[in-house]
C-alpha positions as CSV (number, residue, x, y, z in Angstrom):
1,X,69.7,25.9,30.5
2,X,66.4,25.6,32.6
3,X,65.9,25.9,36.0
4,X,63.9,23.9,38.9
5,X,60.2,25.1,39.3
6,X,59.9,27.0,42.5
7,X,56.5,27.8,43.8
8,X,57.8,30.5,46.5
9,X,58.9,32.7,43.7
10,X,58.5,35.9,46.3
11,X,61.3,34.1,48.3
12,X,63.5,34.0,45.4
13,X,64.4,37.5,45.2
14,X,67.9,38.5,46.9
15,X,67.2,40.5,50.1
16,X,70.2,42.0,50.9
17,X,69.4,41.6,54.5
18,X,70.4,38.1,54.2
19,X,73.9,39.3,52.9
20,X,76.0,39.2,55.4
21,X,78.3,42.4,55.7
22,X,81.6,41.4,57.8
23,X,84.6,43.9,57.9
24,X,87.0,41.2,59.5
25,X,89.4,39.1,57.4
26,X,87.7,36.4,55.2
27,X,88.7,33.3,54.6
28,X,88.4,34.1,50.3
29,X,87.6,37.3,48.9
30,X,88.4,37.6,44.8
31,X,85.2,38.9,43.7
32,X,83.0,36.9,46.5
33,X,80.0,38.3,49.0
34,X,79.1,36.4,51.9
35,X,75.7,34.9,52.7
36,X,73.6,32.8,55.2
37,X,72.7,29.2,54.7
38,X,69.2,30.2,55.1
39,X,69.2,32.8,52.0
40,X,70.7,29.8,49.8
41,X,67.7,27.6,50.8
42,X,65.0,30.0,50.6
43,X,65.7,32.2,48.0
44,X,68.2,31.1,45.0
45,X,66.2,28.9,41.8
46,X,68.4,25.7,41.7
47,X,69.8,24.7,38.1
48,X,68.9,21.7,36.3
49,X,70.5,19.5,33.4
50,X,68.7,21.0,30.2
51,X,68.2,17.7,28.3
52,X,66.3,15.5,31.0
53,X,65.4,19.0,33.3
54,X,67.2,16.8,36.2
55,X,68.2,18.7,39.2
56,X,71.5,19.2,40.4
57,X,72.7,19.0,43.9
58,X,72.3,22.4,45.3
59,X,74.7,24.6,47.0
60,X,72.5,24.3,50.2
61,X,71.8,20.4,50.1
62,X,75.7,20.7,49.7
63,X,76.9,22.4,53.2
64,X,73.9,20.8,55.2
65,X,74.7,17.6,54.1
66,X,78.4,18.2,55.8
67,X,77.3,19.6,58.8
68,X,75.4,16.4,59.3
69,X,78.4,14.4,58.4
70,X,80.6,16.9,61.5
71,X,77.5,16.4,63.8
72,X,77.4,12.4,63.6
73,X,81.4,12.6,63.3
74,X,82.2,14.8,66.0
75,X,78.8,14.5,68.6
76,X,80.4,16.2,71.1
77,X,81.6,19.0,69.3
78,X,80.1,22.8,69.1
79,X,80.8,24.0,65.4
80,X,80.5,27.6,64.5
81,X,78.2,28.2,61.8
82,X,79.3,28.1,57.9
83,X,81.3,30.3,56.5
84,X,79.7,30.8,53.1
85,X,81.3,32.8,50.2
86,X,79.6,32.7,46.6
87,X,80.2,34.4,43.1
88,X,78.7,34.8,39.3
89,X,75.7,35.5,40.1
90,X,73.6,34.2,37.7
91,X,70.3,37.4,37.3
92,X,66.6,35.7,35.8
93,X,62.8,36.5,36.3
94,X,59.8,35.0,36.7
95,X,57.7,34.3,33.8
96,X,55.1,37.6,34.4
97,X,58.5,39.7,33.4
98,X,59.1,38.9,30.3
99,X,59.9,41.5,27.9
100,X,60.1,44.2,31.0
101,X,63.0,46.1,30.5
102,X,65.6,45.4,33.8
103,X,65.4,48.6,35.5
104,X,61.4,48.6,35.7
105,X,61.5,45.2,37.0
106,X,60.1,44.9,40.9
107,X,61.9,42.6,43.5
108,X,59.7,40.2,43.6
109,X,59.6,39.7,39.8
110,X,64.1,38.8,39.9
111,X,65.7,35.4,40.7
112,X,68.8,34.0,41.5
113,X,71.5,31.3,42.0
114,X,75.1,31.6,42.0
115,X,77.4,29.9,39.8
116,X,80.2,29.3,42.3
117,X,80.1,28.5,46.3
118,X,82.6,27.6,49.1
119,X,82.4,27.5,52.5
120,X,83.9,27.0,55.7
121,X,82.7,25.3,58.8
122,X,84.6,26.0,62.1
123,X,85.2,23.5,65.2
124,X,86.6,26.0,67.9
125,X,87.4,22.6,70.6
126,X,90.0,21.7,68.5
127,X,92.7,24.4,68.4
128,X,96.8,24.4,68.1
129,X,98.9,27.5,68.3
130,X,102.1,27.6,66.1
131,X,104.5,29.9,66.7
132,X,102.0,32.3,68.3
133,X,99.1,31.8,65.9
134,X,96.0,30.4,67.1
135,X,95.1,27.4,64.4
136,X,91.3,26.3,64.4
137,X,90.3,23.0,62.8
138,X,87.7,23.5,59.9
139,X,85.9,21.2,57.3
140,X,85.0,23.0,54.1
141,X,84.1,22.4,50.2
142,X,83.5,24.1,46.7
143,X,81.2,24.1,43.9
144,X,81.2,25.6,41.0
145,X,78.7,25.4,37.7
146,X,80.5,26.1,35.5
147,X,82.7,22.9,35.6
148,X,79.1,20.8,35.1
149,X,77.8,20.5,32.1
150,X,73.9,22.0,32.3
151,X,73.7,21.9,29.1
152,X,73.6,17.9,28.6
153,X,71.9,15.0,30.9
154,X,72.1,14.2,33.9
155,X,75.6,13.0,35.2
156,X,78.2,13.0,38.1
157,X,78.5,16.0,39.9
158,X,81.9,17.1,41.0
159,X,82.4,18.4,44.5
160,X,85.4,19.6,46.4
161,X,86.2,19.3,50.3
162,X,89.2,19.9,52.8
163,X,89.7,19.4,56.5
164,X,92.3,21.4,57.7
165,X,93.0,24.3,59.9
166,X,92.5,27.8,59.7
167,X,94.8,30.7,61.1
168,X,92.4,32.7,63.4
169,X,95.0,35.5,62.9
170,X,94.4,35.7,59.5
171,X,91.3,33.4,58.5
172,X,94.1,32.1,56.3
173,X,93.2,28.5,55.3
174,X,96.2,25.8,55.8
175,X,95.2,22.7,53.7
176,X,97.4,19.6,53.5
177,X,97.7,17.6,50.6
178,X,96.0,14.5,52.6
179,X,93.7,17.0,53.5
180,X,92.5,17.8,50.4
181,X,90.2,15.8,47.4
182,X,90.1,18.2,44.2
183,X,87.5,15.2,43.0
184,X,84.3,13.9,44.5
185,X,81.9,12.5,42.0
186,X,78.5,11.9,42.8
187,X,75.2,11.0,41.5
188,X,72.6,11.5,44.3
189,X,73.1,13.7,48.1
190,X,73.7,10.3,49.8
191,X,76.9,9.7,48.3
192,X,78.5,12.7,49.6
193,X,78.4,11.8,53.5
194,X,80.6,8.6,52.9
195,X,82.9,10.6,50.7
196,X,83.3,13.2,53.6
197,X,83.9,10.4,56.0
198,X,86.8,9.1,53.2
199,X,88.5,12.2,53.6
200,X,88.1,12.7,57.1
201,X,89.3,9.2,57.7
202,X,92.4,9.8,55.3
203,X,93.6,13.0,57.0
204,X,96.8,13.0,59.1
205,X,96.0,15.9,61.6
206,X,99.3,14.7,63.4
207,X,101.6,15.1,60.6
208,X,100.0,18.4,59.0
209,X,100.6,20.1,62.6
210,X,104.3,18.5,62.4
211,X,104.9,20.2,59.3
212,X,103.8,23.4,60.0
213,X,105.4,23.7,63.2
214,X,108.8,22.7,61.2
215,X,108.4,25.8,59.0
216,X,109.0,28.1,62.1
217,X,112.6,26.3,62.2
218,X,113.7,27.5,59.3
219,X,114.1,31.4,57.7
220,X,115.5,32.6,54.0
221,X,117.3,35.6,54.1
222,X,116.7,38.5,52.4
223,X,118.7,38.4,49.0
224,X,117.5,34.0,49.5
225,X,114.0,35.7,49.4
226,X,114.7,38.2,46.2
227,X,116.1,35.4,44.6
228,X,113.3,32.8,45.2
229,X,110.6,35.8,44.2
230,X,112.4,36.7,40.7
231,X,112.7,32.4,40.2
232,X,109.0,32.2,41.0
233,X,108.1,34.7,38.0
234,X,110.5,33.1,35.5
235,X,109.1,30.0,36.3
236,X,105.5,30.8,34.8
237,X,107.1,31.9,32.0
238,X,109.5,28.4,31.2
239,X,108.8,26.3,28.2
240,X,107.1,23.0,29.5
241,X,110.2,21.2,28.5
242,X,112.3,23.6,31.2
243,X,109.5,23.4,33.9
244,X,109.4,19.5,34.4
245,X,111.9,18.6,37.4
246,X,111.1,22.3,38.7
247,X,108.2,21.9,41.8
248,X,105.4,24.3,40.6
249,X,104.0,27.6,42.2
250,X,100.7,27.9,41.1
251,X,100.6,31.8,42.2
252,X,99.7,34.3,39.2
253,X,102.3,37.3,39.1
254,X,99.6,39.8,41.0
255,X,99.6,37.2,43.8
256,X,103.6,37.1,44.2
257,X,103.7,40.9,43.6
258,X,101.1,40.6,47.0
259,X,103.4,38.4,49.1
260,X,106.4,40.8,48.6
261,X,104.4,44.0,49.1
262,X,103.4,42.1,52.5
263,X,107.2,40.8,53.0
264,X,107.7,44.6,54.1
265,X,104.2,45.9,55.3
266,X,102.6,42.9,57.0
267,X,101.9,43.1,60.6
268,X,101.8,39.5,61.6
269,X,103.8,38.1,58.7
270,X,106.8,40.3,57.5
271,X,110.1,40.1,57.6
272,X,112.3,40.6,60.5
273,X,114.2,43.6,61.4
274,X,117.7,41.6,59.8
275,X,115.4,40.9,56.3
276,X,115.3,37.0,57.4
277,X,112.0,35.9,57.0
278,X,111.2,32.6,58.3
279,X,108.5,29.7,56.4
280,X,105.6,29.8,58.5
281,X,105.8,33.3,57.8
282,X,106.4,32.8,54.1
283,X,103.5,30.2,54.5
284,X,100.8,32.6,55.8
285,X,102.2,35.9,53.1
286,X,101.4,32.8,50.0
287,X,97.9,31.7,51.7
288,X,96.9,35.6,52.3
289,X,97.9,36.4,48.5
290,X,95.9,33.2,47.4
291,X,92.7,34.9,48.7
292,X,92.7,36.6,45.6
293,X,91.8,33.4,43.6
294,X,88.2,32.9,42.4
295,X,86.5,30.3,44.3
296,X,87.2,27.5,41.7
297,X,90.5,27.3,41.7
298,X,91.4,28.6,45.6
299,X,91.8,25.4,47.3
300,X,94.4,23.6,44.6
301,X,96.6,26.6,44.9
302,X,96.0,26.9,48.9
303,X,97.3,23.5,48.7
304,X,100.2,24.1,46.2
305,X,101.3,26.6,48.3
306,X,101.5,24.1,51.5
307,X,103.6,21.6,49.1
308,X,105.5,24.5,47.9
309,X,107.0,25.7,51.3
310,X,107.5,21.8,52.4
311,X,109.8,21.9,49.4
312,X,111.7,24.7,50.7
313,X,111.6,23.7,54.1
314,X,113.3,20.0,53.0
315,X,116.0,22.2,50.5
316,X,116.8,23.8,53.7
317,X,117.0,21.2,55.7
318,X,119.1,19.0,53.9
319,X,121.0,21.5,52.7
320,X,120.1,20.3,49.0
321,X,119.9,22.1,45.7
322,X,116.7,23.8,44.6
323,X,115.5,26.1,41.7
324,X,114.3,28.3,44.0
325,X,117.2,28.5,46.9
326,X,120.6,30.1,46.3
């Protein structure tokens, strides 16, 4: 795979000034570092499509394009800056290197992109509190590399995006399902502003509140939640014959292991002092374990986890039978 000819190849080089060290809660962490929107414009090579050297959309061209799509959508509206986690970092050199071993090479002489990038991007006016939790709207997106193929011509590129809120408590991410396209193909930068405007159009900010404010309404107890946890591991383990009719938790076992260590230990989400635990609470414990995921598959579990507890919520309600639910 080549990559785009860049002329400021002394800009190229990661400064790790332009890391951003944060101690608070992020919205993803897996194996992610955070970065400025600057350092993705001024200093990472941009991949191409080997057999035409066409270049793909770049992370950057990405987020700026949204926050012009937020800025024409919402004019009077202050957003916070992006959010921006990234991953697989993917190491070259400029030409002058080759055949220097690595650890002789100088800074200027290294280049980068990332294989993998999501961000966040904050609008503080709007904000909801459910059941004492401060909820922020936000508009974010992913992309990730590795699910183009570089290696061919030119094509569609495949984009994710969400509008949805964000626990400030937490910086846990609450995505609806109407909220969310896993999806967007394109084929130049100006077709992503009227696919951002689809989704925002599509998104039922009423009902997703609705929802979430339901889940403080209703509480498992504690054998209800033993017995949901041990179901949720034998479900991965199912023949696909068993698992159809069953509604899907797309957590791995380390990420369920996480929500019952935190059923116990954590400080704005555990039980209560009875064992009861009630679903917003079970909500936030399944979006805080989901941080975990890598960046390409976060936001399809983040919303799993939002269909997942609706599920719940509707066995309790009606009182009706559930795999899950004693």
């Amino acid at each position: 795979m080549e990559l785009i000819a860049n002329k400021n190849i002394p800009n190229m080089v990661i400064n790790h000034n332009d890391v951003i060290i944060n101690t608070s809660t992020n919205f993803i962490e897996a194996n992610t570092e955070k970065v400025s929107l600057e350092h993705l414009k001024e200093r990472c090579t941009i991949p191409v499509f080997a057999k035409d050297n066409e270049t793909t959309i770049s992370h950057y061209q990405f987020i700026n394009e949204t926050l012009d799509v937020i800025k024409s959508q919402f004019p009077n509206t202050q957003t916070i800056k992006p959010d921006i986690r990234v991953s697989h970092v993917v190491k070259g050199r400029i030409p002058s290197a080759i055949g220097k071993p690595a650890k002789e090479l100088m800074e200027h002489e290294k280049t980068i992109y990332y294989e993998r990038c999501a961000f966040v991007v904050e609008l503080p006016q709007f904000k909801q509190v459910i059941n004492g939790n401060e909820l922020a709207l936000c508009i974010g997106g992913v992309r990730a590399y590795n699910q183009e193929n570089l290696y061919s011509k030119k094509s569609l590129e495949k984009f994710k995006m969400f509008v949805g809120y964000q626990n400030k408590v937490c910086t846990n991410l609450c995505i609806s399902t109407d909220g969310f396209t896993n999806e967007i193909r394109i084929g130049s930068i100006l077709d992503l502003n009227q696919n951002i405007q689809n989704l925002l159009s599509l998104y039922d900010k009423d009902n997703h509140l609705a929802k979430m404010t339901a889940m403080s309404n209703y509480s498992l107890t504690e054998e209800q939640f033993g017995h949901l946890v041990g179901k949720a591991r034998m479900f991965q383990h199912l023949n696909k014959t068993e698992q159809q009719g069953i509604f899907p938790l797309l957590l791995n076992d380390s990420q369920i292991n996480n929500v019952v260590k935190e059923y116990y230990n954590c400080p704005n989400f555990k039980r209560s002092e009875d064992g009861n635990i009630n679903m917003w609470n079970l909500y936030n414990l399944f979006t805080e374990a989901n941080k975990s995921s890598y960046i390409d598959s976060n936001f399809e579990r983040n919303v799993n986890t939002y269909q997942y507890v609706n599920h719940l919520v509707e066995s309790l309600k009606n009182d009706s039978a559930s795999y899950y639910i004693i």
